[in-house]
C-alpha positions in Angstrom: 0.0 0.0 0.0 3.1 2.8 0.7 4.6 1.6 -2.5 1.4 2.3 -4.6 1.1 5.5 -2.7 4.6 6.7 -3.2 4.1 5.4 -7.1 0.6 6.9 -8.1 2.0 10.5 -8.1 4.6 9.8 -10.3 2.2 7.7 -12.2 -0.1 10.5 -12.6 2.9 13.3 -13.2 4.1 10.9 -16.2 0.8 10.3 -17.6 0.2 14.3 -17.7 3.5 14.8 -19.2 2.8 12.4 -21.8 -0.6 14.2 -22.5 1.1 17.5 -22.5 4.0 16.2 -25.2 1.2 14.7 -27.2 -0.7 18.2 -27.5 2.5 20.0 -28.3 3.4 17.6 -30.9 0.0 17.8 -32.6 0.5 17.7 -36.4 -0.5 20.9 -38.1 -2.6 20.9 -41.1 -2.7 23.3 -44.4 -6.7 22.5 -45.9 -6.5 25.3 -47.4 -5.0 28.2 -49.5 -2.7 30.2 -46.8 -3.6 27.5 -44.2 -5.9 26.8 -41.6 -6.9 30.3 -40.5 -6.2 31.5 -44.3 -3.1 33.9 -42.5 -0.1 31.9 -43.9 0.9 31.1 -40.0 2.3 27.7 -39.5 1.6 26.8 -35.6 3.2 23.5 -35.1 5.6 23.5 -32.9 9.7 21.6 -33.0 10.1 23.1 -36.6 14.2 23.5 -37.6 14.9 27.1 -37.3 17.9 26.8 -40.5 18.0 24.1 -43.3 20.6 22.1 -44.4 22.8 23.3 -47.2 22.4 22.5 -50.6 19.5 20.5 -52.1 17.4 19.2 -49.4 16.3 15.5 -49.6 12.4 14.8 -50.3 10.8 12.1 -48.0 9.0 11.0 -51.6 8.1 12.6 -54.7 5.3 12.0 -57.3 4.7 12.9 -61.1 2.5 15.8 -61.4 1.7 17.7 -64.8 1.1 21.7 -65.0 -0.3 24.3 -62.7 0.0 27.1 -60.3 -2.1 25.9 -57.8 -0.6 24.9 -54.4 -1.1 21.7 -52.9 -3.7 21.3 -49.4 -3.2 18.7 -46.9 -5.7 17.6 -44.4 -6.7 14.0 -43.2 -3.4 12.3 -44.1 -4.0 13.4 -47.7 -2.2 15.7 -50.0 -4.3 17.6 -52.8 -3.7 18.8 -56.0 -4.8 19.9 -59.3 -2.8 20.2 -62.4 -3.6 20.4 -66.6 -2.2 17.3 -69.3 -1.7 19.4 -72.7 -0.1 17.8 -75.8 -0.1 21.9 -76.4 2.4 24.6 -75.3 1.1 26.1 -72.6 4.1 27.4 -71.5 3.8 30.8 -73.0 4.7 34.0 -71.5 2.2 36.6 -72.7 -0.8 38.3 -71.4 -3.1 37.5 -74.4 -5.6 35.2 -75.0 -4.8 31.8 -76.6 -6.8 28.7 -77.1 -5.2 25.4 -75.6 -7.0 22.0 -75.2 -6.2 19.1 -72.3 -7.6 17.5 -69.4 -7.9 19.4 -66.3 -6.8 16.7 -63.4 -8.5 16.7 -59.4 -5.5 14.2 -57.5 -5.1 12.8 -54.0 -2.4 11.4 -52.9 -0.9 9.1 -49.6 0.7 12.1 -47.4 2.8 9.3 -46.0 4.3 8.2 -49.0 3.0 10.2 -51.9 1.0 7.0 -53.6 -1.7 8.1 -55.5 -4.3 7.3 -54.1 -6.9 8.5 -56.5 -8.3 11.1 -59.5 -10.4 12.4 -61.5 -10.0 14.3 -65.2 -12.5 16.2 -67.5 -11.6 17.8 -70.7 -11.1 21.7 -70.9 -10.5 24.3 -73.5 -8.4 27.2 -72.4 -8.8 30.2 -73.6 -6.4 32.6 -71.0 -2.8 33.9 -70.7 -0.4 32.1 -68.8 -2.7 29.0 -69.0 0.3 26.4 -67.6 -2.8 25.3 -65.8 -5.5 25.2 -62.4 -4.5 28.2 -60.1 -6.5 27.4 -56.9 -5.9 25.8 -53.9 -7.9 22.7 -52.8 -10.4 23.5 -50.4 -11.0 20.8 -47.7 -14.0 20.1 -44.8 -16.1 18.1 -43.2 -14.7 15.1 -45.4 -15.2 16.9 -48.6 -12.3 18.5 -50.6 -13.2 21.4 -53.6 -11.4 21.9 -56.6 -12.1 24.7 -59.1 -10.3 24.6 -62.5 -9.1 27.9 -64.4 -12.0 27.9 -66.4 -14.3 27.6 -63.7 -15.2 24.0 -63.4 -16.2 23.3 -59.3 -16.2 19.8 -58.1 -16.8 18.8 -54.8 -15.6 15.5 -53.8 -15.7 12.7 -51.1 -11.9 13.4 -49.4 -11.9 9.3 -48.9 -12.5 8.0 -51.9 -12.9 10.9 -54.5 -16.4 10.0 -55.4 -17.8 12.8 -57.0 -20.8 14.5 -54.9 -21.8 17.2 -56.9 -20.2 20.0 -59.8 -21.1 23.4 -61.4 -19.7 25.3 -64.3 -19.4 28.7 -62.9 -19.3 30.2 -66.5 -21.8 28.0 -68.2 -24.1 28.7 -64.6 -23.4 32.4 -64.5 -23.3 33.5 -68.3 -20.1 34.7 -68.0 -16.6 34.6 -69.1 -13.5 33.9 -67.4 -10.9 36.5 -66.1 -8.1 37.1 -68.4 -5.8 35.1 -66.0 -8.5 32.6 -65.8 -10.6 31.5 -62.5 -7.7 32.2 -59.7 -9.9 33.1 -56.3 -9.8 30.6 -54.0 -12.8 29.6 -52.5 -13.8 30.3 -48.6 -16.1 28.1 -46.6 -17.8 30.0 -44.1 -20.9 27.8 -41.7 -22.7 25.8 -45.0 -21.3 28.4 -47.4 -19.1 27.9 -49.9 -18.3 31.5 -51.2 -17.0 32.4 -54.9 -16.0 34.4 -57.2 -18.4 33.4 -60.5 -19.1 36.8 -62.5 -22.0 37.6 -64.2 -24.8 39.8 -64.2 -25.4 39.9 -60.3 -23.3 36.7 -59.6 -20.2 38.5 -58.9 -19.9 36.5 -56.0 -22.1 33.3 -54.7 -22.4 31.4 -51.9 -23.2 27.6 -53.0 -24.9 25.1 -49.9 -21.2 23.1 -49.9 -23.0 19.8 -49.1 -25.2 20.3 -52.3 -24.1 22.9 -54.4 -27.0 24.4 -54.1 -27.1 28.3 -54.1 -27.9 30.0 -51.2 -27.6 33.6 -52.5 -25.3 36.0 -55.2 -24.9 39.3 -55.2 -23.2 42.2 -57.2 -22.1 42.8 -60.8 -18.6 43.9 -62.0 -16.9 44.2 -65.2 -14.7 41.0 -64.6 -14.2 38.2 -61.4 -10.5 39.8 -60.3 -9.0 37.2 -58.7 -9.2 38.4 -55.0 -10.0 35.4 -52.3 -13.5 36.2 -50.5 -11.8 37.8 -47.0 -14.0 37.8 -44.0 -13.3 40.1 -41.4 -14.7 41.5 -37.9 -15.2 45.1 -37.8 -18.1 47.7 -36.7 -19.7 44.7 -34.8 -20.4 42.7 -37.2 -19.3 39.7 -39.7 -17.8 41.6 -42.9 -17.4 39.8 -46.0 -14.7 41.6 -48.5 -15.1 40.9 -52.1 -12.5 43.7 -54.0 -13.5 43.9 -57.6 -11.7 45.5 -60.4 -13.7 48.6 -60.0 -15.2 48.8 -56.1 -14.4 46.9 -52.8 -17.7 45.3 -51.6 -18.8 44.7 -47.7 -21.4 41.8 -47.3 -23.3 39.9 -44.9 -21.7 36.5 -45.2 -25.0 35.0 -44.4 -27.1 36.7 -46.4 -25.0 38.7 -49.5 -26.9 41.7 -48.5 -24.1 44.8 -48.9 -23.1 46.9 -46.1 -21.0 49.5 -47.9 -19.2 49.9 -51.3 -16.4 52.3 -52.5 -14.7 52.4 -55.9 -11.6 51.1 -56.9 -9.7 50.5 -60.4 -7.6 48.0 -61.2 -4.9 48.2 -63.9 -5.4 45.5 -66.6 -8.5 44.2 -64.1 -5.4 43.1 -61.8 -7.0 42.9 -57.8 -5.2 39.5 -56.5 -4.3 40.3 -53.0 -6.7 39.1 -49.7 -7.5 42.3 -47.8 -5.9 43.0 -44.9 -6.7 44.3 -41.5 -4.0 46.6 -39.7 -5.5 47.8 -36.6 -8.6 50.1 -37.5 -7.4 50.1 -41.0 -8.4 47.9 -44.1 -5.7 48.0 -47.1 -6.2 46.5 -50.6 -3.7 46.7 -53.3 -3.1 45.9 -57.1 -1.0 45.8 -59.9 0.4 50.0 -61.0 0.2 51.6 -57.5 -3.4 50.9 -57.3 -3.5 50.9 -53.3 -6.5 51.5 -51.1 -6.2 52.4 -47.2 -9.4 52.2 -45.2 -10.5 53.4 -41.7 -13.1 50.9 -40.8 -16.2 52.3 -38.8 -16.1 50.8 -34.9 -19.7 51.2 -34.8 -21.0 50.2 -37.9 -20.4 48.4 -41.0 -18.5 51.6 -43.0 -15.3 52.7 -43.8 -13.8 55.9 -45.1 -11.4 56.7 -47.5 -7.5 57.4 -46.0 -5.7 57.4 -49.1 -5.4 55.7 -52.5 -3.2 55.0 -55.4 0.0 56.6 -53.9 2.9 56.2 -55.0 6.6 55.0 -53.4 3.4 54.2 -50.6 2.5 50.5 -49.3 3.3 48.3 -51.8 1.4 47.2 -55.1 1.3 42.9 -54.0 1.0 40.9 -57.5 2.0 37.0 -56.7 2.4 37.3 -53.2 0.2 37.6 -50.8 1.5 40.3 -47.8 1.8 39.2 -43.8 1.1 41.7 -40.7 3.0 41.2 -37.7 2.8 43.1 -35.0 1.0 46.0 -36.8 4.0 45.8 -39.5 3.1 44.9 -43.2 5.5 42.4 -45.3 5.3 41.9 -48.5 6.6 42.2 -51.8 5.5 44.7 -54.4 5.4 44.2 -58.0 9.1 45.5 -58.8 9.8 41.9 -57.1 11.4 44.2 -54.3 10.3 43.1 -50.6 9.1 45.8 -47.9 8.0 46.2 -44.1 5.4 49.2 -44.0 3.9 51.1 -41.3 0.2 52.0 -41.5 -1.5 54.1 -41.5 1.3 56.3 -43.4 2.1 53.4 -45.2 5.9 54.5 -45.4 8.5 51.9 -46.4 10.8 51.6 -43.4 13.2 49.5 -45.6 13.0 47.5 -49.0 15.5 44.5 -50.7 15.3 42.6 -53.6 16.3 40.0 -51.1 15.5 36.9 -50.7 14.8 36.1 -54.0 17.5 37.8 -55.6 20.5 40.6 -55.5 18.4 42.6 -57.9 14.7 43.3 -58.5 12.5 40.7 -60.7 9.8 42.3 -62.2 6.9 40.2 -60.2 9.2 38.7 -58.3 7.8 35.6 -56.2 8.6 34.6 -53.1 5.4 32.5 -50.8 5.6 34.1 -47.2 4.8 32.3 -44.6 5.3 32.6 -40.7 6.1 29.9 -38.1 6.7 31.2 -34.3 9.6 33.8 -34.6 11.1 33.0 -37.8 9.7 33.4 -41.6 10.0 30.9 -44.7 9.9 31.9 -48.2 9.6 29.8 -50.8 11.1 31.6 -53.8 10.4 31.0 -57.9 13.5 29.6 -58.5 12.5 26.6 -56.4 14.5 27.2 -53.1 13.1 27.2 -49.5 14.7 30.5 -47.4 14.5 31.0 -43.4 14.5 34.6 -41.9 13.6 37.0 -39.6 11.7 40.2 -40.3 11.5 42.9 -38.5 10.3 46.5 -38.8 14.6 47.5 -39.0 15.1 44.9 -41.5 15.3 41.4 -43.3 18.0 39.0 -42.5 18.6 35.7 -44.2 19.4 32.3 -41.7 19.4 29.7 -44.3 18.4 28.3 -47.7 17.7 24.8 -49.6 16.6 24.1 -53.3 13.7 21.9 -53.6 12.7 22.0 -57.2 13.5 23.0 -60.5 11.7 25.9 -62.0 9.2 24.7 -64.4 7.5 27.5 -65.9 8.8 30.5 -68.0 7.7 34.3 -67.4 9.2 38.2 -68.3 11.9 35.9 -69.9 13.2 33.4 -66.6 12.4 30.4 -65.8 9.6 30.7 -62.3 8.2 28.2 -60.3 4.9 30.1 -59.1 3.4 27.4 -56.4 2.5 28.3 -53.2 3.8 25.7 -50.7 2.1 23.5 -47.8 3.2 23.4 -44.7 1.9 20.5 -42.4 2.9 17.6 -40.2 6.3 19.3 -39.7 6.7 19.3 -43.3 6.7 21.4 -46.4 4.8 20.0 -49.8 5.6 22.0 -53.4 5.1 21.0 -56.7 6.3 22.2 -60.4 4.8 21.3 -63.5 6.3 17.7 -63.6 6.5 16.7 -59.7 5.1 17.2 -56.1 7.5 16.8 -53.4 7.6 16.8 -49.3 10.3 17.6 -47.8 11.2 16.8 -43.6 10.9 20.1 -41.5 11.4 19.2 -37.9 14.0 19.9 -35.6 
């Protein structure tokens, strides 16, 4: 009886230790463009803080044909969409071509990359850069959603890739696609699943995401953008944020009923950047110095104008989605050059070309993404970069290449994917593979 007395404390101290390690060492997952809470913050915990030097070693690799879409992994599953063209489709213009193929919906073993199944539909292209599906799987509640580039929306059973029910947003909406083709990734907000379609008032809808169903659409506008439907909290309420290529649009995610509209234009129909929220502020950016900064009401659904279309203010984001930190913005403009900004001046406080290159790249690319105190960046020339930023400056702790660049554009070779990062892993893809590579410490 003293032995079990002197032993069931310890018992009970390793048994909460265990529990403890177990909940620190949950595996993260990415279901979804920019991640779980769509903010490009990895939260798992025993991540290396520098890589290796050189080429890093892939736990597997898989063939995978063309796209720009980044991979989501959820439920021990890795997703991915890509385009088989007998066609060149790697062509570096902004005009309008026509290219035939099969648009491919894949899942594969996150363990070991088997494929594990697919599906594939035949699809005419008719956009620039058209390499391929932009759009990051969407997964939920056991059901993973793929939209194509020319607006083909499948919804699918994650376990076996039975399909549960598709739309053709163009053929649905009478409408064409974007000039960059359909590139908004889809949000799921309750039973919603919000999208960009186009149309006469089907800018955006909201589809029932077991059914397909729609529940409501709202607004018209010359062409989709590509901006991802951004929800936000601000005068006491639920705000959905739908920027268009000529006005930013507040809804009731519930209902699609507006709350308040302001114009905007965007060069060449160019809007591809998720709003932000800084504080009171709301700032939206496009291609040309088309910037936006607005005060958000704190008792009401409104905003007012601060300033817009500055330039040498904020940046101009094109490929890359910007990060706030501690009221800081990071990001990289379209000169390919990479900034922290305070708000609401939006002053530069410092700007490199770094860590993508010595010089500026026109669009320069380089995925941001944050995990506890350090930053990676996963760059178009295919390497992995850690970091710190801060608002004094950006400094470089390591670098790995993963891949090959793939694609071509503005005359170099770019590999514009936007990474995974889950289960203390990263997952990126070109146009001919899709690789994970080991991340923990």
């Amino acid at each position: 009886m003293n032995l079990l007395k002197r032993t069931r404390p310890a018992l009970w101290t390793g048994l909460a230790a265990l529990a403890l390690g177990a909940t620190q060492a949950r595996a993260d997952e990415w279901p979804q463009w920019m991640g779980p809470q769509r903010d490009n913050t990895w939260r798992e915990k025993g991540i290396l803080d520098k890589l290796p030097a050189g080429d890093l070693k892939p736990v597997w690799k898989a063939p995978i044909a063309g796209g720009y879409a980044g991979p989501a992994v959820a439920g021990g599953k890795v997703f991915a969409t890509d385009l088989v063209s007998k066609d060149d489709v790697k062509v570096d213009n902004f005009s309008r071509g026509k290219f035939t193929g099969n648009e491919r919906v894949l899942c594969y073993d996150e363990a070991n990359g088997k494929l594990l199944w697919k599906h594939e539909y035949p699809v005419t292209y008719a956009i620039s850069y058209p390499a391929g599906p932009r759009v990051t799987p969407t997964v939920a509640d056991g059901k993973v959603y793929f939209l194509g580039a020319e607006g083909k929306l499948l919804c699918c059973a994650v376990e076996d890739g039975k399909i549960l029910w598709q739309k053709d947003l163009k053929e649905e909406y009478k409408t064409k696609s974007a000039l960059w083709g359909y590139a908004s990734h889809p949000l799921i907000d309750g039973n919603r699943l919000i999208c960009l379609a186009g149309g006469e008032g089907s800018h955006v809808v909201a589809l029932d995401k077991d059914t397909g169903k729609e529940i409501w659409k709202a607004g018209t506008a010359k062409e989709q953008g590509y901006c991802p439907p951004t929800i936000i909290n601000a005068g006491g309420v639920r705000q959905l944020v739908i920027p268009s290529p000529d006005s930013v649009v507040s809804l009731n995610p519930e209902t699609g009923k507006q709350y308040w509209t302001t114009p905007y234009e965007a060069t060449n129909g160019s809007i591809i950047m998720s709003p932000v929220v800084i504080g009171d502020y709301l700032f939206i950016a496009g291609y040309s110095n088309k910037n936006l900064l607005l005060k958000l009401a704190k008792d009401k659904p409104a905003v007012e104008v601060v300033w817009k279309d500055q330039a040498k203010t904020a940046i101009s984001p094109v490929n890359v989605q910007p990060i706030v930190v501690d009221g800081t913005l990071y990001g990289f403009d379209q000169s390919g050059e990479m900034s922290a900004v305070e708000f609401p001046s939006g002053k530069r406080l410092w700007t490199t070309p770094e860590p993508l290159s010595k010089r500026p790249l026109g669009s320069g690319t380089a995925f941001i993404v944050r995990n506890e105190d350090k930053f990676f960046f996963f760059t178009e020339t295919g390497h992995l970069v850690t970091g710190t930023l801060t608002p004094k400056g950006f400094t470089e702790t390591s670098r790995a290449k993963l891949l090959a660049p793939t694609n071509n554009a503005f005359g170099r070779d770019v590999l514009w994917c936007a990474p995974a990062f889950a289960n203390k892993r990263v997952y990126v893809r070109n146009d001919a593979e899709i690789a994970a590579f080991d991340l923990s410490r």
